[in-house]
Each structure stands twice: as C-alpha cells, then as structure tokens.
C-alpha positions as CSV (number, residue, x, y, z in Angstrom):
1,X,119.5,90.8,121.5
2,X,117.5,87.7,120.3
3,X,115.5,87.4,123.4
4,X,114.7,91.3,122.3
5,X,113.9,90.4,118.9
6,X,111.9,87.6,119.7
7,X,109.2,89.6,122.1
8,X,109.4,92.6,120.1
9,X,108.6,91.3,116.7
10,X,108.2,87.8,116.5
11,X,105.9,87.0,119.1
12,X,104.2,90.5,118.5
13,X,103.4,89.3,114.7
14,X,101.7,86.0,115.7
15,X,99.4,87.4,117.8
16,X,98.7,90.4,115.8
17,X,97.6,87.8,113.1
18,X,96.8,84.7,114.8
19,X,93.4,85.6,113.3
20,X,94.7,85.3,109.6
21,X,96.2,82.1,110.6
22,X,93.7,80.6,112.2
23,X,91.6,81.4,108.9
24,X,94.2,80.0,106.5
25,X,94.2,76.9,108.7
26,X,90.5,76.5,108.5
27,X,90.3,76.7,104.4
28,X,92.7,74.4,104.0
29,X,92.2,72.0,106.4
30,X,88.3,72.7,107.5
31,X,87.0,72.6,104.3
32,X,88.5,69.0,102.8
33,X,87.0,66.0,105.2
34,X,89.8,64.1,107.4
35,X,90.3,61.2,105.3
36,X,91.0,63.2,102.1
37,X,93.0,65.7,103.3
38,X,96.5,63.8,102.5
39,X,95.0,63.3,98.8
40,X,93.5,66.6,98.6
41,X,96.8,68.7,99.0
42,X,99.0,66.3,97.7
43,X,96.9,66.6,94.1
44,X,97.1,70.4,95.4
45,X,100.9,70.1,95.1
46,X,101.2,68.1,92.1
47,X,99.2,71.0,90.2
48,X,101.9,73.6,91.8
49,X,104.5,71.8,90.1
50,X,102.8,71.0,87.1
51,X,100.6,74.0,86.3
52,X,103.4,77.4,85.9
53,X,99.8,79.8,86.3
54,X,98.9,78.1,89.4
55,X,102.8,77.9,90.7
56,X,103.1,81.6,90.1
57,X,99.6,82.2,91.8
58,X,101.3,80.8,94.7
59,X,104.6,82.6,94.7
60,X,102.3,85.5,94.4
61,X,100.8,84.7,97.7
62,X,104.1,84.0,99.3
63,X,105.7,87.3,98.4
64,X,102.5,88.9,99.7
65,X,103.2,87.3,103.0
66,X,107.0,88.5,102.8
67,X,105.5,92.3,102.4
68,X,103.1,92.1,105.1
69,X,106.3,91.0,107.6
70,X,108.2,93.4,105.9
71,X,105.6,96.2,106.6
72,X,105.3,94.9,110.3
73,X,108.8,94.5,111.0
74,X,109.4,98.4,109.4
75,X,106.6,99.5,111.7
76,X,108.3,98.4,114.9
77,X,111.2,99.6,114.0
78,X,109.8,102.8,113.4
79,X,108.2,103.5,116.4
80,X,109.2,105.1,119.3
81,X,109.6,102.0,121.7
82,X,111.9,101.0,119.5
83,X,114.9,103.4,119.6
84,X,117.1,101.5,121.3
85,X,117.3,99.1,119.1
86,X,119.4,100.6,116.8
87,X,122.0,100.9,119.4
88,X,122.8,97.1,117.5
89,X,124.9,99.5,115.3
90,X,127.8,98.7,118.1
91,X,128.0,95.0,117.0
92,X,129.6,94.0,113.7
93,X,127.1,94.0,110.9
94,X,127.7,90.2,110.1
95,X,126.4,89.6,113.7
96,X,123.6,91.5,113.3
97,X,122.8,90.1,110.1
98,X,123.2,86.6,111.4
99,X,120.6,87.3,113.9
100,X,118.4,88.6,111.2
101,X,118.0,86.0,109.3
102,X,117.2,83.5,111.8
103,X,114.4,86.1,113.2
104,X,113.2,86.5,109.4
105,X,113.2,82.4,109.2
106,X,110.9,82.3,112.3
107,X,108.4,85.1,110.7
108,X,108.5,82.6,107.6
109,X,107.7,79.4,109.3
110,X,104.5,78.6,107.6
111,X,105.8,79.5,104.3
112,X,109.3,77.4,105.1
113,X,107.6,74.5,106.4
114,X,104.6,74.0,103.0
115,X,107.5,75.3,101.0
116,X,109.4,72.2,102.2
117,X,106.7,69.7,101.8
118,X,106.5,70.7,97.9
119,X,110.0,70.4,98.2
120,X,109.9,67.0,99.4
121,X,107.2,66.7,96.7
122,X,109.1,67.5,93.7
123,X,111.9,65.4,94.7
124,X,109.5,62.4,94.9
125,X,108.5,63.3,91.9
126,X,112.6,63.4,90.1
127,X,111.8,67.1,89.7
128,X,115.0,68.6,92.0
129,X,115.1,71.5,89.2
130,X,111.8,72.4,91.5
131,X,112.5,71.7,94.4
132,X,115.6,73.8,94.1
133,X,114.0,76.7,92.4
134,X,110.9,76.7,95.4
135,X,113.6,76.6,98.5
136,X,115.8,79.3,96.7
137,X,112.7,81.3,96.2
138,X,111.7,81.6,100.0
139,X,115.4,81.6,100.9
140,X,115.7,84.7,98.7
141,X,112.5,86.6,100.4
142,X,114.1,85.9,103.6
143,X,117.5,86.9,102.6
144,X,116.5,90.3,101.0
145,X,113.7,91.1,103.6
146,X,117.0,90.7,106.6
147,X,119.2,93.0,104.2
148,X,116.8,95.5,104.3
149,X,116.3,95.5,108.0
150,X,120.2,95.4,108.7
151,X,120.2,98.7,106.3
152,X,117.5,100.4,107.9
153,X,119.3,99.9,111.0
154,X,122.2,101.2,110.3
155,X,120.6,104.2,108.1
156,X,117.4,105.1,110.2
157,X,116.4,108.0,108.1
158,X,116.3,106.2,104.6
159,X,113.0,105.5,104.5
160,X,112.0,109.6,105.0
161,X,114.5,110.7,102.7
162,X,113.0,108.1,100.6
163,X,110.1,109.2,100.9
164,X,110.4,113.0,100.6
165,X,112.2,111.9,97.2
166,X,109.9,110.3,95.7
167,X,106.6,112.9,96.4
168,X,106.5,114.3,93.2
169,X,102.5,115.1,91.4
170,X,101.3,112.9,88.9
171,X,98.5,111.5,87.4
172,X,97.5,107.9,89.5
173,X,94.6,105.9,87.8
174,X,91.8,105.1,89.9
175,X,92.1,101.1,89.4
176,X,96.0,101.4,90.3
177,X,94.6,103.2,93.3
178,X,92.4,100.7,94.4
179,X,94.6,97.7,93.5
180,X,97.5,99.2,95.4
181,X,95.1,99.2,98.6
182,X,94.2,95.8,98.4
183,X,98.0,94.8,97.8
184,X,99.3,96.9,101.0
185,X,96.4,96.9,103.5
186,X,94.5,93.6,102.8
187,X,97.5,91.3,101.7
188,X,96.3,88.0,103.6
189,X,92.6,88.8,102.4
190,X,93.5,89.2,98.8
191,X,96.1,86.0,98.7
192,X,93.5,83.7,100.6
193,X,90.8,84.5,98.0
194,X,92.7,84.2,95.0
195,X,95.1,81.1,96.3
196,X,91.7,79.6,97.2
197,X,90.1,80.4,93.7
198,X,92.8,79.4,91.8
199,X,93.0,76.1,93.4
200,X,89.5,75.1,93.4
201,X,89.3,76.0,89.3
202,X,92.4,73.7,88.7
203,X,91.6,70.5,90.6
204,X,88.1,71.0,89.2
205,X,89.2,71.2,85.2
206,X,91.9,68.9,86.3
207,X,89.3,66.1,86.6
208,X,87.4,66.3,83.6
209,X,87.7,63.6,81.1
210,X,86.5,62.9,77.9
211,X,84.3,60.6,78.8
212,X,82.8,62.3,81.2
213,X,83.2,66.0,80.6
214,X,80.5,68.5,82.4
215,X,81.7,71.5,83.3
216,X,78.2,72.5,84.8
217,X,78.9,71.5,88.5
218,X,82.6,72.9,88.6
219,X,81.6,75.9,87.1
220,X,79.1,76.1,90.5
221,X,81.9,75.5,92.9
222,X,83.9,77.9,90.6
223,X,81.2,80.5,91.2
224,X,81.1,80.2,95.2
225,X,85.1,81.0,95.3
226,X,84.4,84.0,92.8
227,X,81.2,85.3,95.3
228,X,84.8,85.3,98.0
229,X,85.8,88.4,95.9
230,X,83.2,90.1,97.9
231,X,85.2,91.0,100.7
232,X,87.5,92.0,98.3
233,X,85.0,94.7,96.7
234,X,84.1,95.8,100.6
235,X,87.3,96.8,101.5
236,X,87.5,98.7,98.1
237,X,84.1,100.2,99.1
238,X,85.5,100.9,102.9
239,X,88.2,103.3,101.1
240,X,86.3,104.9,99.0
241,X,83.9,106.0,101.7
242,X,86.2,107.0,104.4
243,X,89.1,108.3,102.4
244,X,88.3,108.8,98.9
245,X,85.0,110.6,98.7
246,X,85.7,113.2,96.9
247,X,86.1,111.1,93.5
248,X,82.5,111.4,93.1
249,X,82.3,115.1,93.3
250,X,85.1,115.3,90.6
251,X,84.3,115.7,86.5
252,X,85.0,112.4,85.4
253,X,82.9,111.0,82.8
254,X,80.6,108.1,83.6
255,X,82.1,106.5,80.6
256,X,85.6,106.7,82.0
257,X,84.4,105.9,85.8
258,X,83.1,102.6,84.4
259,X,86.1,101.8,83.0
260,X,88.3,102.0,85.4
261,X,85.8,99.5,87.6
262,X,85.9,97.4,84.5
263,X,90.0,97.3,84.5
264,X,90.3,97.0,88.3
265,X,88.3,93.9,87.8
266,X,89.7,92.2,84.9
267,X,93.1,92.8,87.2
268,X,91.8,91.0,90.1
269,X,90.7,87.5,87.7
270,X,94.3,87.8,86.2
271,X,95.6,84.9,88.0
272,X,92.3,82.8,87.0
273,X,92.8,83.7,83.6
274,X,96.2,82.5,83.0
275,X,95.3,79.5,84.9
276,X,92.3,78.6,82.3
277,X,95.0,79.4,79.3
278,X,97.2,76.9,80.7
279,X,94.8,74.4,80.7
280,X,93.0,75.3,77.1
281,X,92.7,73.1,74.9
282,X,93.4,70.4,77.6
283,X,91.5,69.2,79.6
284,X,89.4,72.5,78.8
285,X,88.2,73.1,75.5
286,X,88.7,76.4,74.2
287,X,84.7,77.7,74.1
288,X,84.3,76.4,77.8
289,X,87.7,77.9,78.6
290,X,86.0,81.0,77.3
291,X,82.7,80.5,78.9
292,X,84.4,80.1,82.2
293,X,86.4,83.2,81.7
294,X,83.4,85.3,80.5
295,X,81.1,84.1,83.1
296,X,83.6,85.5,85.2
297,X,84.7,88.4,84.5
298,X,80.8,89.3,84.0
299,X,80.3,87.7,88.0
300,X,82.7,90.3,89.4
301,X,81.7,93.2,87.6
302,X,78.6,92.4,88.8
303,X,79.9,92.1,92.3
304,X,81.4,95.1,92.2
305,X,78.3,97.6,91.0
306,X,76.3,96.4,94.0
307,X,78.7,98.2,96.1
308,X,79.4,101.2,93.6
309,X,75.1,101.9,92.6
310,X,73.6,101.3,96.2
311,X,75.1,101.7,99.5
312,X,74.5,98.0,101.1
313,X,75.0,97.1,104.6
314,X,77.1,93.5,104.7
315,X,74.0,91.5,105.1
316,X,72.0,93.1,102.5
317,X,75.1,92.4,100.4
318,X,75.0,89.0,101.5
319,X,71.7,88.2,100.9
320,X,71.8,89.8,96.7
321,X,74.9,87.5,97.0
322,X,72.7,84.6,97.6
323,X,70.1,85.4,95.4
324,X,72.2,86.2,92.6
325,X,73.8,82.6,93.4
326,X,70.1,80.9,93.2
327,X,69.5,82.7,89.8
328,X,73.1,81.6,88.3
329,X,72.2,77.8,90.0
330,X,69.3,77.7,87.9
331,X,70.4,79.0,85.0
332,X,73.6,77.1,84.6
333,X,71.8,73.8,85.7
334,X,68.9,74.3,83.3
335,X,70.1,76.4,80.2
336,X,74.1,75.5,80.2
337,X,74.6,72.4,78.7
C-alpha cells in the first residue's frame, strides 16, 4: 500500500501546491540577497527562540500547514476513487498506522526539515529545552494528523455522523464568519502574510539602539508587509460577493456592520500586537510601540473599507494601494519624527 499512498496523496499534494511552495521559497529566499541569506535567517531563528510572540506566530503557521494536509488528505479519502482504500481495514491497525506516519512525515517535509535547522539552532545556542519542545511539537502534528486518518479509516462514516451532530441554529458573528474562511480556505495565504509581517517588524525593532533609534524607515518597511493584508481583504471580499450577499439586504445597523469590520481586523494584527508587547519597553519604547500599533490597526481598517465602500477591480485596488503608500511615505518622512 505505500506505493498507493505515495501517488494518491503524496505526490497529488505537491503538485496541487507546488504553487504555494514555490511562493514560500521566493519570500524567503528571493527577497534577502545571496550573501546575506545565511545571516538573514539565522537572526530569523534566533528571534524564534528568543521572542515567545514571534515563536508562537510560527507554530501558528505550522499548524495551519498541518490543517491544510489534513483537509487534503480527508478529501481524498472521501472521494469516490478512493473506496478501496479502506479495504486496509484487513491489515493490523499498527501496520497501517506505521505506514501512516511515514506518509504524514513526507507531507511535513518542509516543516520537519526548518523545524530541524532551529533545532540544530537552539542546541548551538545550549537551549535543548527548545530544541526539544520544537521537534516534539511537529512530531505531535504528525502523530495526531496519522491517528485521525487510521480512525477515519476504520470508521468511514464519522465524519457525516459528525457532521449531522453538530448542525444545530445559532447565532455566528460576521467577523467569526470571515476569519473562519480565511483560516480553512486560504491557510497558506494567511500564514505567509502574517509569518512575513511578523518577521520583518521583529528584525526591524530588533536593530534599534539607543544611539541610533529612528523608527521612521522600519515603520516604512513595516507598512509594505501590512499593504500584503490586501490579499487577505480580497478573498474576504470574493466571499462576500459570491456567497454571502445577502448580509447587505439584512437589518443590521451600520453601527454594528462597522464593528464587526473593526473586530475582524483588530483579529488579523493579533500576532503583530503581541509581538510589539514583547518587545515594549525594549528596544521599543512604549509611545512608539503604540504608534506602530495604532498606525496599524488604522492601515488595515483602511484597507479593508476600500473593498467594503466601492467595488474595485484588483488593479484599481492596487493602484489606491500605491497611492495611499506615497501619502503615508510622505507623511511619516516629513511629519513623524
């Protein structure tokens, strides 16, 4: 059965998202020149193990990864070319868990292999506490996500059962709705932007010294990863088009439609806000910490009511995007400070 495995769901998944991969590949390896690229993660690592905000921000992103193999891998199985599989039943489940896990440690190559090079890091750095608690970590996704398989296989109908169970009405708030869509439908999207904004503000505010504190220019590069969110707020916009429509026809109050934008986005800067807290008062001083947060939150709101007050097309969102970048260049380079 491995050889079955394999072309079924292994090889199926890289080339379903060899474009996510090759886009991962290109922000962290395009972006930082050659001859800094050694330097460039290996400060990236040293804030993972020194920075809990920025270490959770990245076991964030790996369990996002673990759910989008999860969902695959429940998909195949779930279809109809995939009946025969379960005739595995016939071999003893330790057999069938065995193979499993190695199938679940090939879907989690990229996270095994930068999980071990922090590994390697932390125990450079006499912190095997770390090192430990990062390898148990992905050995635990991997472990849980090959349980799960091995009882879906032996219990095919648990997931409809589930399902039927848990269909009960209640009251969903609209930010939950559109945070729960960017969580199961745009997982890699959603953990590229914010691993990718979370890095840039620490190695930025990591940097600054007494001697020579400007935030003005960070701050700028800040502000280009937070204009990433974009994509993030054109998804949301995608769904509310195509599928959820009919919110605007229904008698909520402007008041309390606002709000829940307002929520939604304070939500999606979570992991940049507890990454500025944990480095407040240093090397960040409280009113810049504050600044940087404000700024912020104000950016993506902003973001946010292009999409929900006009219907763009992607380049006319594009271009506001660059012109709204010009006006904060000029401001923060001529008023901040």
């Amino acid at each position: 059965m491995g050889i079955v495995w394999t072309k079924m769901v292994v090889k199926a998944f890289y080339r379903q998202h060899a474009g996510f991969f090759l886009f991962v590949f290109l922000l962290f390896f395009g972006i930082v020149q050659p001859s800094t690229q050694l330097y460039f993660h290996y400060a990236l690592i040293r804030g993972m193990l020194e920075a809990p905000a920025l270490m959770f921000a990245v076991a964030v992103a790996w369990l996002l990864y673990g759910l989008r193999v999860r969902r695959f891998v429940l998909g195949v199985l779930e279809g109809p070319d995939a009946l025969f599989l379960y005739k595995v039943n016939a071999r003893p489940p330790a057999g069938v868990l065995r193979e499993w896990l190695r199938v679940e440690t090939v879907l989690f190559a990229p996270v095994l292999g930068y999980a071990g090079v922090v590994a390697g890091v932390a125990i450079a750095q006499k912190a095997q506490a770390q090192a430990l608690g990062v390898l148990a970590y992905v050995a635990g996704l991997i472990g849980l996500e090959a349980l799960e398989v091995c009882y879906r296989l032996r219990y095919p109908g648990i997931s409809a059962k589930a399902g039927r169970l848990r269909l009960r009405y209640r009251s969903v708030p609209y930010w939950s709705i559109l945070l729960r869509f960017l969580l199961a439908e745009n997982k890699g999207v959603l953990a590229a932007v914010k691993l990718f904004s979370c890095a840039i503000l620490y190695l930025l505010l990591r940097l600054q010294t007494p001697g020579d504190y400007d935030l003005r220019m960070p701050f700028l590069v800040y502000s280009l990863a937070l204009f990433g969110h974009g994509i993030l707020f054109y998804r949301c916009r995608q769904l509310e088009t195509m599928r959820l429509y009919f919110y605007r026809g229904l008698p909520v109050p402007v008041f309390r439609r606002l709000a829940q934008y307002a929520l939604f986005c304070l939500l999606l800067l979570l992991p940049e806000t507890l990454l500025l807290a944990g480095l407040t008062p240093h090397p960040v001083r409280l009113a810049d910490a504050l600044i940087f947060g404000g700024m912020g939150y104000g950016l993506l709101l902003l973001l946010n009511s292009l999409w929900v007050i006009w219907p763009l097309s992607a380049a006319d969102y594009l271009k506001l995007c660059l012109v709204l970048f010009g006006i904060l260049y000029v401001f923060v380079l001529k008023v901040w400070g």
